[in-house]
Phi, psi and omega in degrees: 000326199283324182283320180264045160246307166314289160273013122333294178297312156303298203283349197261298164306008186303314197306298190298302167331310170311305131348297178263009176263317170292333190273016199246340159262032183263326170285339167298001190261356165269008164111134142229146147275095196258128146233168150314130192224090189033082167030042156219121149338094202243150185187110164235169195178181185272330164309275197288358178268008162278323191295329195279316154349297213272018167292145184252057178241137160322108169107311185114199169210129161319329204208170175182132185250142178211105214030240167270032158250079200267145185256118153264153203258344159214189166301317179296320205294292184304316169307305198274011193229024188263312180269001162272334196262330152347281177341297165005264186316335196266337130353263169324304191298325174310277180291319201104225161279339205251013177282311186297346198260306217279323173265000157320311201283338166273329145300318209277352169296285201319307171337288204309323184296329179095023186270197167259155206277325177273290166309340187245013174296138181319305170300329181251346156300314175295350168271326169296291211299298201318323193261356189274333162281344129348282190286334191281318163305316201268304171334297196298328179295318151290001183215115175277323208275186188276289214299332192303295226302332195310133179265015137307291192292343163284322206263339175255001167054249200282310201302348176299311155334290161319337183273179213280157202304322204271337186279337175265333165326297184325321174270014199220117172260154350306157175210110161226141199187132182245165184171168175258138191243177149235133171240109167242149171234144199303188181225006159315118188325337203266342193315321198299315197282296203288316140003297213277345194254318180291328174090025185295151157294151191280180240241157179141147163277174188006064138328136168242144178215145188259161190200131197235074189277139202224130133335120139228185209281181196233036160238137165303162170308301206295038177050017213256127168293134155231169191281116145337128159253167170255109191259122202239162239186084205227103135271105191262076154112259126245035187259115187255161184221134139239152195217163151228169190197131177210173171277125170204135188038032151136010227212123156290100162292127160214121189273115208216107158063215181265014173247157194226164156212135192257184271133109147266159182258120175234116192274141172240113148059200172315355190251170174251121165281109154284120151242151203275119166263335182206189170205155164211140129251136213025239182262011180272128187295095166328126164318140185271326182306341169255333158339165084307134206248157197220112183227121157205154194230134165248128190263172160234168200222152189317320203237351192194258133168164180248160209239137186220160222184090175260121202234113170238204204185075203060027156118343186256140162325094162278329186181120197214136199222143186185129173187213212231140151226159167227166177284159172274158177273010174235100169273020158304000000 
């Protein structure tokens, strides 16, 4: 059953297929290379990796599937794209004839939203996410040690070292460390909705708040390696937040319930910056013209360091909180 499912799939992209098989002797007279790779056709040269440059992607493309068939711009190219462009393929075995129109039709959507017409295409988000336990695999894999797990120390690599003592304390599990915030919130009508859905703290002065950072391990129940988290124990006032948080592709994601926010890191003089790069709830990307943007920074201070948070929203305030925390003297 599993083989006439199979050739069922073949004979249904046979169109598309048919396709890269004429552009592939139209590139034979500049040199290709072909082999077979668990029954898809792989074939790069110098003809196609000029071709594949001029894709009107950043940069160009490594790679491009056309029915069972993938094009690379080297050898090197085809290894490493080989399980997003699987996706592809396994695509193609779907749709059919009816695959090109269908991710036309799925860039101009993306467009109409104002996202990309490519990374937020429907087909290539389902290719990405496929290679994304992967990359989480490859994450988790470079780093053994307790001090490696920090997914600080993955994402800023040597400059993690470099900040300043108390602002790197801040970033270092076991962690237990109190303070006072000030919470304030806008006044925008949605403010009210969006608080209750990001799970922000309530509007006060000396909020006093606590905070419990721990490693945890980077396996799953299901035994499946992932990059060590950092699981943060955040009270506010009595109101608790829990987050993880891990390294993923150069980038901190922390993760609260069925929202993800991903985060570049950035050291500015002593202090360390979040800026917010994305958002998903569960695996669908928020649009950035709807997304809420989340930007912070921790300075250090003689005894501790401060922590400041800014949550806006097209431009209008939802919430911003900032105040000296310090460590407890036993982080057992």
């Amino acid at each position: 059953m599993r083989f006439v499912a199979r050739l069922l799939g073949y004979l249904w992209a046979l169109p598309n297929s048919f396709v890269a098989m004429i552009l592939c002797a139209a590139a034979s007279p500049w040199g290709i290379h072909a082999r077979i790779v668990t029954g898809v056709l792989e074939v790069h040269g110098r003809g196609i990796a000029r071709a594949l440059k001029a894709v009107p992607i950043t940069g160009g493309a490594i790679a491009i599937t056309l029915g069972h068939v993938v094009f690379g711009a080297s050898a090197a190219a085809l290894e490493v794209s080989r399980a997003h462009e699987r996706v592809h393929v396994r695509q193609y075995s779907r749709w059919g004839p009816f695959f090109l129109p269908a991710y036309a039709i799925a860039s101009v959507i993306a467009w109409i939203r104002g996202r990309s017409p490519y990374r937020d295409n429907a087909f290539e988000v389902s290719a990405y996410a496929a290679v994304a336990g992967i990359e989480r695999r490859l994450d988790a894999a470079r780093f053994s040690g307790a001090d490696e797990c920090s997914p600080y120390r993955q994402v800023l690599g040597d400059s993690f070292a470099a900040l300043q003592a108390n602002v790197r304390r801040a970033h270092e599990a076991p962690l237990r460390a109190q303070g006072v915030l000030d919470v304030e919130h806008g006044t925008h009508p949605f403010t009210a909705l969006l608080v209750a859905l990001l799970r922000l703290p309530a509007a006060g002065r000396g909020v006093p708040v606590t905070l419990r950072a721990a490693l945890e391990s980077g396996k799953s129940a299901a035994l499946i390696a992932s990059p060590p988290t950092m699981r943060w124990v955040r009270r506010f006032g009595g109101w608790p937040l829990v987050t993880h948080q891990y390294a993923h592709r150069g980038r901190l994601v922390e993760r609260y319930g069925p929202g993800r926010v991903h985060y570049r890191l950035c050291v500015d003089g002593d202090s360390l910056v979040y800026e917010q790069e994305s958002m998903r709830f569960l695996v669908v990307p928020a649009p950035r013209f709807l997304a809420p943007r989340i930007r912070a920074r921790v300075s250090p201070e003689p005894d501790g360091w401060r922590v400041d948070v800014v949550v806006e929203w097209r431009g209008h305030l939802i919430c911003r909180y900032g105040g000296i925390v310090k460590p407890m003297e036993s982080t057992a």
